[in-house]
N, C-alpha and C positions, 0 to 999 in steps of 0.2 A: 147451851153452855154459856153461861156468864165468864165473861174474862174482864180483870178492872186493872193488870199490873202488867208489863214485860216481866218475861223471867231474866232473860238472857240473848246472846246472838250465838248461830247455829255453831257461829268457829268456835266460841266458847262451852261449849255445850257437847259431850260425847253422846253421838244417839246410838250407836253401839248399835245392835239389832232391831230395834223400835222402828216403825215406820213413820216416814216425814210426810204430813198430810198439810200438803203447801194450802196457807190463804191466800188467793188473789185478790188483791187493790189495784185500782186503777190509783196515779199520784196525787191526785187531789180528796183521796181518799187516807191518804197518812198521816193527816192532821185534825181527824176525825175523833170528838172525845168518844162521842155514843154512833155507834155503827151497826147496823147488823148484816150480814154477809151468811154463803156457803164457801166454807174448804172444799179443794178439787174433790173429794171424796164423798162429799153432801150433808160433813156434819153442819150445822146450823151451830153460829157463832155469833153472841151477843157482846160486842165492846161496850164499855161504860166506865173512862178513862173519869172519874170525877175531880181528882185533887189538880192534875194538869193536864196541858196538852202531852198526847204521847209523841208524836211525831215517829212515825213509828220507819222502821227504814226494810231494806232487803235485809232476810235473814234472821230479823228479830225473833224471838221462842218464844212463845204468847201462852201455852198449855206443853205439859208435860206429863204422862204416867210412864206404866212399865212396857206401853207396848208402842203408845201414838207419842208424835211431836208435832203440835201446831204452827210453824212457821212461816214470815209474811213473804208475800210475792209479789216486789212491784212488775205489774203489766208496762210491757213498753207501747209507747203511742207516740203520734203525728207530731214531730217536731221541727222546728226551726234550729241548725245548727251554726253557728257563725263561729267562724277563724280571724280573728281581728289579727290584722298585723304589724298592728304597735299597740303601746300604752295608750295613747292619743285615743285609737281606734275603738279599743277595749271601753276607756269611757266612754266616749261616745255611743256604743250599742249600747252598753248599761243604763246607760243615761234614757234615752229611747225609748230602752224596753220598759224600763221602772216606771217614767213618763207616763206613760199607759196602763200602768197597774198590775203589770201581769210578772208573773213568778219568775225569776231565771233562776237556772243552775250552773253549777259550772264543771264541766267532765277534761282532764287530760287541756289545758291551755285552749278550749273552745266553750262559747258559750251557749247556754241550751235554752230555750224558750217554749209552751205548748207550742202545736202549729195553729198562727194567726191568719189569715188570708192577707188582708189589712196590712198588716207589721211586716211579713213575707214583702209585697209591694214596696212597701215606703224602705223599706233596709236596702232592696235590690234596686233602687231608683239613685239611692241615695250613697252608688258603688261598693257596699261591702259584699261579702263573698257570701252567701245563705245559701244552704240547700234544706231541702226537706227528709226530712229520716222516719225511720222508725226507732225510737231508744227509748230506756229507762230514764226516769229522770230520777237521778239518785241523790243527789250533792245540793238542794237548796242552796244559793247564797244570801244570807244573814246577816241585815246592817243595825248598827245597834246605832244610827245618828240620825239627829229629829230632821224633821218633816225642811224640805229647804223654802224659804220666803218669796213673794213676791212684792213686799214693799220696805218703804224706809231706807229705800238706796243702799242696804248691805247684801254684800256679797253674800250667793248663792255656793253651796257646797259642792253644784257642777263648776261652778265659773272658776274654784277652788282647785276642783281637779284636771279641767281644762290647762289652767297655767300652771300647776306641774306636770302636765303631760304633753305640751303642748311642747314642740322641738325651738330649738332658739333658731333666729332669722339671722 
């Protein structure tokens, strides 16, 4: 089965008597234009998102008729969970974790990372509060500002955020 569009998300969507034939994705599979996968059930599901990225999330309706509903299922996996507790702090993990390239999220005023082994270390060294979970990573956080510099003696967008976050003395 070809799928190239979202229809809808499940809260919007009455499946009435139809059965829900959940697809699981693992989260680095949500940003996937062309994918091919099995639904719990074993239909064979061909993504081929052409025009954009789907970024597709929990609950999205991917197929519809009169009796099935195709619906995504992020899989939860090995995470890093951090509770910063200040703004200070908050930048500072973000900063950190972006530093390194890797994806955060942000769930309920905590912030969510894959599990890194590496990053695990250097966060826990470095006194913030980390533990290791199992969760969904559901909530991407999305910056829409360019790449920060390392020359020309201008200000850095952390050093930006550092001094408004950073408490007066």
């Amino acid at each position: 089965m070809l799928i190239q569009q979202k229809l809808g998300h499940i809260d919007t969507i009455t499946p009435g008597n139809r059965t829900i034939d959940w697809l699981p994705l693992e989260w680095y599979e949500t940003g996937k234009r062309i994918l091919r996968k099995r639904t719990r059930s074993g239909q064979e599901v061909a993504l081929k998102f052409l025009s954009e990225n789907p970024q597709l999330t929990q609950g999205d309706v991917l197929y519809e008729d009169a009796r099935t509903l195709i619906v995504v299922e992020v899989l939860p996996c090995e995470v890093l969970v951090i509770k910063p507790a200040t703004l200070y702090e908050m930048a500072s993990v973000c900063y950190e974790i972006g530093n390194k390239h890797l994806p955060l999220f942000y769930d309920d005023g905590t912030v969510l990372a894959p599990f890194d082994a590496p990053l695990f270390r250097l966060l826990t060294a470095s006194g913030y509060t980390v533990a290791q979970q199992q969760r969904k990573l559901l909530q991407p956080l999305r910056t829409t500002v360019s790449p920060h510099g390392h020359a020309n003696g201008s200000e850095s967008l952390f050093s930006k955020i550092m001094k408004l976050t950073t408490p007066p003395e």
